[in-house]
C-alpha positions in Angstrom: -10.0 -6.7 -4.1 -10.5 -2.7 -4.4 -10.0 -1.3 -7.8 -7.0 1.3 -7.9 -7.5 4.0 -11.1 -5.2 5.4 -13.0 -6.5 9.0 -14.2 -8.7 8.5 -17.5 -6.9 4.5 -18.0 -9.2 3.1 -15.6 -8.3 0.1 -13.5 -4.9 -1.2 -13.6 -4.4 -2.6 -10.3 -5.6 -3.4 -7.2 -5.1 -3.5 -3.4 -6.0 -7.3 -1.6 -8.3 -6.7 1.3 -9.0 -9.6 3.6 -13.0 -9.8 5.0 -14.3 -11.7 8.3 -17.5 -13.1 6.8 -19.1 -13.1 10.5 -19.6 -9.6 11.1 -19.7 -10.1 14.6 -15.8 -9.6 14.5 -14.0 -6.2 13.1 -11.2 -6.8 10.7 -8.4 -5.0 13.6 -10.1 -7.7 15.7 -9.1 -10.4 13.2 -5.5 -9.2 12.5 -5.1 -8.4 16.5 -5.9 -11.9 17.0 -3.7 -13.3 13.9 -0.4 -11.0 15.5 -1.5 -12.3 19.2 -1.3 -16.4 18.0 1.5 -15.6 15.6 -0.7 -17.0 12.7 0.2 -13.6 11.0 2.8 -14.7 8.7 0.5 -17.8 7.5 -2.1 -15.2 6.6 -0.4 -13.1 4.4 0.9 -15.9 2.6 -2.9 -17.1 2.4 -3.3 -14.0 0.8 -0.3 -13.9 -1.3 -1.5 -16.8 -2.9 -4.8 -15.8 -3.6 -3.0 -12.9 -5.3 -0.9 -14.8 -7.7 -4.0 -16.8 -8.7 -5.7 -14.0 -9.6 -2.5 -12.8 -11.6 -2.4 -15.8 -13.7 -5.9 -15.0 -14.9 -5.5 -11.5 -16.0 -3.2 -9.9 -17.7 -4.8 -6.8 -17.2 -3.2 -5.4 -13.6 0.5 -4.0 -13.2 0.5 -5.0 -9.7 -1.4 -6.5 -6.6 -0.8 -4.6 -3.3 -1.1 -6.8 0.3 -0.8 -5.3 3.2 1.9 -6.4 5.9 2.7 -5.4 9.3 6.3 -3.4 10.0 6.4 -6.5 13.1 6.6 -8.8 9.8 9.9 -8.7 9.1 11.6 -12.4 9.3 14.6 -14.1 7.3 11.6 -16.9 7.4 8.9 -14.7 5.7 11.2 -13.3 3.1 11.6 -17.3 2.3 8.0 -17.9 2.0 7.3 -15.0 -0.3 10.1 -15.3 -2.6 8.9 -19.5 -3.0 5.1 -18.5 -2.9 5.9 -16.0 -6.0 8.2 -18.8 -7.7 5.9 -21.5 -7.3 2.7 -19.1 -8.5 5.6 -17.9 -11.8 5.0 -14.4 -10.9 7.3 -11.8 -11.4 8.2 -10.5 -8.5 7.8 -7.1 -9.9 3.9 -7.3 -10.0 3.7 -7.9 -6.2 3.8 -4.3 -4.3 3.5 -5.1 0.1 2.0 -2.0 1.6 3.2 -1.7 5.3 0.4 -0.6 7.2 2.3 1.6 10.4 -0.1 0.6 12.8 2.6 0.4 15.0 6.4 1.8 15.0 8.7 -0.4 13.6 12.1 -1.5 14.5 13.4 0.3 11.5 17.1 -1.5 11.3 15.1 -5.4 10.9 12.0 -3.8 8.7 15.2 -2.0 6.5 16.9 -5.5 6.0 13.4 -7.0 5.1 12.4 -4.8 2.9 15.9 -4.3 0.6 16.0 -7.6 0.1 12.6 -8.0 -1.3 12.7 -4.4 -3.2 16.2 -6.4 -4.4 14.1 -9.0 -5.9 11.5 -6.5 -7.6 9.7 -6.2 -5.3 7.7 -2.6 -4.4 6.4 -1.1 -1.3 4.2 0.9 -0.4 4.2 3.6 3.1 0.1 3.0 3.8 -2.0 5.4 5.8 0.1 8.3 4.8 -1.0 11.0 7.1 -2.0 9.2 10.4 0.5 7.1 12.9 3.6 5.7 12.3 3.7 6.5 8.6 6.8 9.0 9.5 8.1 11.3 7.1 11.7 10.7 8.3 11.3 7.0 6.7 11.4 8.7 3.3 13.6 11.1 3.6 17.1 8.8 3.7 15.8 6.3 1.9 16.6 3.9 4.8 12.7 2.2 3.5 12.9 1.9 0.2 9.1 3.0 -0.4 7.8 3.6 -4.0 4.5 4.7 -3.7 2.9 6.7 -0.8 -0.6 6.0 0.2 -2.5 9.2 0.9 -4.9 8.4 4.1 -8.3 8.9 3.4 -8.6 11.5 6.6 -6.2 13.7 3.9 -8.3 13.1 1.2 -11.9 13.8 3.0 -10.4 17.6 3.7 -10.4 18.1 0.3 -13.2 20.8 -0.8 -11.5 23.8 -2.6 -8.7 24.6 -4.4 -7.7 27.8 -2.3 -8.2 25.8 1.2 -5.3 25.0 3.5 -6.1 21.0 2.7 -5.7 21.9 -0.4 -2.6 23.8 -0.7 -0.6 21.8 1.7 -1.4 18.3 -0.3 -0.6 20.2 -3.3 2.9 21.4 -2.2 3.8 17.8 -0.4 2.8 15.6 -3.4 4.9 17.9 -5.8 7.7 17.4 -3.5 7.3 13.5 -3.1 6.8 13.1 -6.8 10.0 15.5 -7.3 11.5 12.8 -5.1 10.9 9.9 -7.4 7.7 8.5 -4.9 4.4 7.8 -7.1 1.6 8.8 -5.1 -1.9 6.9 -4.7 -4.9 9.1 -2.7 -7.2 6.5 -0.8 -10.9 7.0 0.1 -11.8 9.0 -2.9 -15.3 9.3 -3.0 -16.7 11.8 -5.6 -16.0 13.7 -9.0 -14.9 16.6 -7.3 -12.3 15.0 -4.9 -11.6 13.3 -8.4 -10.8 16.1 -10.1 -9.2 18.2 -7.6 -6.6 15.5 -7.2 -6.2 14.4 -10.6 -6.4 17.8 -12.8 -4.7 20.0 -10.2 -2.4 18.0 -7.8 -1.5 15.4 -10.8 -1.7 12.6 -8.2 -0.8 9.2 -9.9 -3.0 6.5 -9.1 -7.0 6.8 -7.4 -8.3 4.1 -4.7 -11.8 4.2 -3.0 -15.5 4.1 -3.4 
């Protein structure tokens, strides 16, 4: 579980990483193989579940984020989660699935999956902001109804001065988004200055990384 900040309030949520204990594998190797044998569904419920027992012992986080793949987007999965998070007596509200774009999704099935969730309470998150699949054009209908964006970390690592095109650019596109009604959360923040620089000047929302 990696600690997401919000600005001086410290931790108040937290993302759900799974881990292959024998480090002879990669994690892409792990999911790879999970999507290839169709065990993909049965993992994030594994980790779902893991979730809302952590949930029940604190009543300290706003919300637990898991990821899920846009190819994850069944009548049977939405059945799964919905009982997972009844069973658990979770509101659905502090469950957020972050879709990691990894590859480009059928966007009428992944729309249907997702509105029904986000009807439930539901939030989502557009992962990897920056890099692949995680398109602009998703946002801008609100066809996915995203509520946070995920700043990728290869955004973040630009991040030196205030006057530098990095700079600027994140600057301009986060006061957009957040003009838009998106909350933002930078991933792969590293050190007081990144810290600072995003917090003090950009007024991004939430803080994820090392």
């Amino acid at each position: 579980y990696q600690p997401i900040y919000e600005n001086d309030k410290g931790i108040i949520a937290t993302e759900a990483l799974i881990r292959a204990k024998d480090k002879s594998y990669s994690i892409l190797e792990l999911i790879d193989t999970a999507k290839k044998s169709q065990l993909i569904d049965k993992l994030t419920l594994f980790v779902l579940t893991d979730a809302c027992s952590l949930l029940k012992q604190t009543k300290d986080l706003k919300f637990i984020s898991i990821n899920i793949s846009p190819i994850q987007c069944s009548e049977e999965l939405i059945i799964d989660i919905i009982d997972t998070i009844d069973v658990n007596d979770i509101q659905p509200s502090f469950i957020n699935l972050e879709n990691t774009e990894d590859e480009e999704p059928i966007v009428a099935s992944l729309s249907c999956f997702m509105n029904k969730l986000a009807d439930l309470g539901i939030m989502f998150h557009m992962d990897d902001f920056g890099t692949g699949f995680a398109n602009i054009n998703y946002l801008k209908d609100g066809i996915l109804p995203y509520h946070y964006i995920k700043y990728d970390i290869s955004l973040i690592s630009q991040i030196a001065e205030i006057n530098s095109n990095g700079h600027i650019i994140l600057e301009k596109l986060t006061k957009a988004f957040q003009e838009c009604g998106f909350r933002i959360i930078a991933e792969g923040v590293e050190t007081p200055q990144q810290f600072y620089l995003l917090s003090k000047k950009m007024k991004i929302d939430l803080f994820q990384g090392y």
